[in-house]
Every structure is written in structure tokens, then in C-alpha cells.
Steps between C-alpha positions, in 0.01 A plus 500: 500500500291215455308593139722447217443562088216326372371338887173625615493792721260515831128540286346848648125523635344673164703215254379208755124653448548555128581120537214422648271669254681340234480169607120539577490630109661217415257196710199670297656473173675143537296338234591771238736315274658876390560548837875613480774754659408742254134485546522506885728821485268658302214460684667641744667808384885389544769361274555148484822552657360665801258205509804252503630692762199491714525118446888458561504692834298188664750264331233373184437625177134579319542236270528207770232700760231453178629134457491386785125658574419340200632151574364550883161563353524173255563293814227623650273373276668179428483404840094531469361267494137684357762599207600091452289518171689797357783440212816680662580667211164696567644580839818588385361725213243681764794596699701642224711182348290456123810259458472170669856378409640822678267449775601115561879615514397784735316310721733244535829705541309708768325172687738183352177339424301463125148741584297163424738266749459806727103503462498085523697512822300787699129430339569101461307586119715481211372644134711488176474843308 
């Protein structure tokens, strides 16, 4: 018997498209700042726990899918170099992080880099915020 307590089960074909719907929710809502379990689950007419669940049977949890959208979209844009002119607290803010300390430790426990060293050493530009 390979599932045990608490271990993700096989996910079946109407939970992998629920998923899928979720997670395309969630890309079109990434810069809402109230964008949380709770709000996500109700949107979509299940329990937070069934949500989790949804999440858990790929192996990843809601929380860290909308984090690390979030911090993939920042990246984005710091790499740009049309954006070079932009404060990245601005950046962070339009993709749901209002607070710039909590982005900075984000960013950097997800990438090992500071967002401006990142910026400097992909765009060459460096700006103080």
C-alpha cells in the first residue's frame, strides 16, 4: 500500500481540472494584496480545506503557489530593462507585496539575491529606492 496518513493520494481528473481553474483564478488576481486561501475558496464554492487539498495532492500548498507567482512576476519586471526607472517597491506593491521589507526577505530567500543586486546584475542599471 503505497499511500499512507497524511501523503497525497493519486489527484483524480475532475480535482486536477478544478486545479487548473483555480490556478488560472489565481494568475488574474496576483496583484490583489487580499488575495488569500479564504478568498480563493470562496470564489470558488469549496472550503478552504478542500482547497488545501487540491493544492497538497501535487505536493505544494496555496499559500507558496500565490508566492511564488507573485515573486515570478516581480522578476519579470526587474529583469526589464523598459521598467529600470521604476522604484521596486512599486513593483513589489503591483504584484501584491505593499511591504517592501517583506518583499526584500522574500525575494531573497526564494532567489539568494537582494531584488536591487538582482536588477543590477541582469539589467547592468542599479536605482536606490
Amino acid at each position: 500500500m503505497s499511500e499512507r496518513l497524511g501523503s497525497p493520494g493519486p489527484v483524480a481528473p475532475a480535482d486536477d481540472e478544478a486545479l487548473r481553474v483555480i490556478e488560472h483564478w489565481i494568475e488574474s488576481r496576483l496583484d490583489d494584496p487580499g488575495l488569500t486561501p479564504a478568498s480563493i475558496a470562496l470564489a470558488h464554492h469549496v472550503s478552504v480545506r478542500q482547497l488545501y487539498r487540491l493544492f497538497q495532492a501535487r505536493g505544494d500548498t496555496v499559500s507558496r503557489y500565490v508566492r511564488t507567482r507573485r515573486l515570478e512576476r516581480c522578476r519579470r519586471e526587474l529583469r526589464d530593462p523598459f521598467l529600470a526607472t521604476q522604484r521596486i517597491s512599486a513593483i513589489a506593491a503591483r504584484w501584491g507585496y505593499p511591504d517592501a521589507a517583506a518583499f526584500s526577505r522574500a525575494f531573497r530567500a526564494a532567489y539568494g539575491v537582494s531584488p536591487s543586486d538582482y536588477r543590477a546584475a541582469v539589467t547592468g542599471i542599479r536605482r536606490r529606492d
